[in-house]
C-alpha positions as CSV (number, residue, x, y, z in Angstrom):
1,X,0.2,87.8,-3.7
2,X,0.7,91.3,-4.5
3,X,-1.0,93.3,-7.8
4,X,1.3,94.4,-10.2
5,X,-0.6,98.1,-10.5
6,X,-1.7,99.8,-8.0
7,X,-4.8,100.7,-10.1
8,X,-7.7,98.0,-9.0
9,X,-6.6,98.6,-5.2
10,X,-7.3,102.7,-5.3
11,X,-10.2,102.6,-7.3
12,X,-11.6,99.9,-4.6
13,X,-10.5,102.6,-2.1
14,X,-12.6,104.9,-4.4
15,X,-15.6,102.8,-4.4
16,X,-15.4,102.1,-0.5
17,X,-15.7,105.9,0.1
18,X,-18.9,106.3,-2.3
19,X,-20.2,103.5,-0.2
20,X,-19.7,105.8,3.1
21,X,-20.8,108.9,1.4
22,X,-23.9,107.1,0.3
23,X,-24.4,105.6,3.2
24,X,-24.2,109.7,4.8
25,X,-26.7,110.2,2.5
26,X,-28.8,108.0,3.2
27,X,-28.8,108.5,6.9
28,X,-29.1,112.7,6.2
29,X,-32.0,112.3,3.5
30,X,-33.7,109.3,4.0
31,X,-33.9,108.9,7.7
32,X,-33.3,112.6,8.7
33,X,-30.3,112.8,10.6
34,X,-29.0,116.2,10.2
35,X,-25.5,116.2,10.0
36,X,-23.0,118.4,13.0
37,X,-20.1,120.4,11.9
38,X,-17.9,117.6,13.0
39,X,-19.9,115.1,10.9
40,X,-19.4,117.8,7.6
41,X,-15.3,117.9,8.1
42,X,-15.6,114.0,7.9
43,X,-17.3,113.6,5.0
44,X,-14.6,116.5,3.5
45,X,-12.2,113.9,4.5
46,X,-13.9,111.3,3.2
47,X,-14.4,112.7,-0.4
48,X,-10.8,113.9,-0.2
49,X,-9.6,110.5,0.1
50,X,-12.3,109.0,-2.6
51,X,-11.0,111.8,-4.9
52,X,-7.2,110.9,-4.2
53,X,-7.7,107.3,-5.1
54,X,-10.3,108.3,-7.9
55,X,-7.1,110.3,-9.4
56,X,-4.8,107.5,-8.5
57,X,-6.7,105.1,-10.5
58,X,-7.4,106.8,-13.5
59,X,-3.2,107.7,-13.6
60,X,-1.9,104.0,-12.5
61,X,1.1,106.3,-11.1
62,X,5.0,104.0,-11.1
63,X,6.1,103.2,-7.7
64,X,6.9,107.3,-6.7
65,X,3.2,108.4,-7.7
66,X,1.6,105.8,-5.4
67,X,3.7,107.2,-2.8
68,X,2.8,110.8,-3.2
69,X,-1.2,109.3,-3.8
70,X,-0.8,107.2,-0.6
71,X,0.3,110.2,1.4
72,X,-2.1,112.4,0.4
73,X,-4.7,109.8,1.0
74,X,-3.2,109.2,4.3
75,X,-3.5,113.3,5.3
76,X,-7.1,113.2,4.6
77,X,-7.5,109.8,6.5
78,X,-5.8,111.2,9.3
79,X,-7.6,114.4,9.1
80,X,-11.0,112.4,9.8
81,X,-9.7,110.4,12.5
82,X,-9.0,113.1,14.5
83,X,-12.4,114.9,13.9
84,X,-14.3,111.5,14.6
85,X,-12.3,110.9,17.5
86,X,-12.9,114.3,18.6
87,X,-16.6,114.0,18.0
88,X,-16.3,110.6,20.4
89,X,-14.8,112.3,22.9
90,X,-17.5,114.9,22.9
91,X,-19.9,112.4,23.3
92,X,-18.4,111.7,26.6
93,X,-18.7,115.0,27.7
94,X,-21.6,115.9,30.3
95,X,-23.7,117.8,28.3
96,X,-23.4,120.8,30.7
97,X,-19.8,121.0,30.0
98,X,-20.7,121.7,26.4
99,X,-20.9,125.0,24.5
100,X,-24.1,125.9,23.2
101,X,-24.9,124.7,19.6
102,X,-23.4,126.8,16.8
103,X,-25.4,128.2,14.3
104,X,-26.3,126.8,11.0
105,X,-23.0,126.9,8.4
106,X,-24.5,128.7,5.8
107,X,-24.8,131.6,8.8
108,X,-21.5,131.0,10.0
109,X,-20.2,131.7,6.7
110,X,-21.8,135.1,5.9
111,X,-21.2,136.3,9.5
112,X,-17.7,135.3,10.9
113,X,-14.4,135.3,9.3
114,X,-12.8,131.8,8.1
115,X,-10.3,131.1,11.2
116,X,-13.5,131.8,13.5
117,X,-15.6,129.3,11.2
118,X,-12.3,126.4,11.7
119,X,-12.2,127.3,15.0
120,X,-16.0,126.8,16.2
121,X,-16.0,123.8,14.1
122,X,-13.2,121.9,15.4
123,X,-14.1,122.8,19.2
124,X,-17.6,121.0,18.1
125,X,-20.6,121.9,20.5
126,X,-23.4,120.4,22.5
127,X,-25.0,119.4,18.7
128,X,-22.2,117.1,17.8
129,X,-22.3,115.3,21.0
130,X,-25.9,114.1,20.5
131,X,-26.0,110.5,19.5
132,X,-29.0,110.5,17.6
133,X,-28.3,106.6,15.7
134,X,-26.9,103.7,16.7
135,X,-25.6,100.5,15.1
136,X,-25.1,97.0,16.9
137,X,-23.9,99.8,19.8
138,X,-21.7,101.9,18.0
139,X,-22.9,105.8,17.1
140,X,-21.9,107.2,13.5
141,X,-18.6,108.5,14.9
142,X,-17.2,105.3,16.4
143,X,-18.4,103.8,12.8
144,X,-16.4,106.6,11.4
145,X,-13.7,106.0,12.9
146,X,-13.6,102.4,12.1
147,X,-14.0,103.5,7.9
148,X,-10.7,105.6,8.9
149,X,-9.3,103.2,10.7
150,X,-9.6,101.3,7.5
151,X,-8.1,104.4,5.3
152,X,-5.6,104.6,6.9
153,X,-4.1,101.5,7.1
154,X,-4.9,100.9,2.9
155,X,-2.7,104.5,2.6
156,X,0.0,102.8,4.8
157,X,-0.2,99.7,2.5
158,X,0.0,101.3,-0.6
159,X,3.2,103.8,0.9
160,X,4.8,100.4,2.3
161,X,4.4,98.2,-0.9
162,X,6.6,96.7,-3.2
163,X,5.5,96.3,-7.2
């Protein structure tokens, strides 16, 4: 059975990425986890893609909208999969093949220029590497990865679909 608008399906999208985001809040405020550069560029992505399917919603584009919704939602999907992927494969790294932790973004900002800044944060360092929480196994990354995992295939759905 397929909906008729693609409405009720992005604002779901929508409500799935609050969940995340409170979820990172949760983990940042509650039990103290501070988050890594790597962990800040996903949650970006993850309000990106909220806010694309927020916007989606609220227009209930025709059939070329939710294409041009569904592939901006899919960039910002695919943008956190390779950062949380990234961050997994640092967590793999010996910690001695790591460079040192970067300094605090607020510092970063006031003291390099911006392609330094994207730079530093996309190598990640010794700090996103840490695996500070876990869940049935899995550290916040790999769970990450799963939420954009799931992004990306709803994007791919809502390209793919027929009204």
């Amino acid at each position: 059975m397929q909906l008729a608008s693609p409405r009720p399906l992005f604002f779901l999208a929508f409500l799935g990425c609050v969940l995340l985001m409170a979820v990172a809040l949760y983990l940042e405020h509650v039990v103290g986890l501070e988050p890594c550069p790597l962990c800040i560029v996903q949650r970006i992505c993850v309000i990106g893609f909220g806010l694309v399917c927020l916007v989606a919603a609220i227009h209930g584009p025709a059939r070329g909208g939710q294409r041009v919704y569904a592939v901006l939602a899919l960039l910002f999907a695919l943008g956190g999969a390779a950062t949380a992927g990234r961050q997994i494969w640092l967590q793999s790294v010996p910690p001695e093949q790591l460079e040192a932790c970067l300094p605090g973004l607020e510092y970063m900002i006031e003291a390099f220029p911006l392609q330094e800044i994207v730079s530093k944060v996309f190598r990640g360092t010794a700090d996103c590497a840490e695996v500070n929480w876990t869940l049935f196994g899995m550290s916040i990354p790999e769970w990450s990865l799963l939420g954009f995992i799931g992004m990306l295939g709803f994007a791919f759905y809502q390209l793919l679909r027929r009204r």
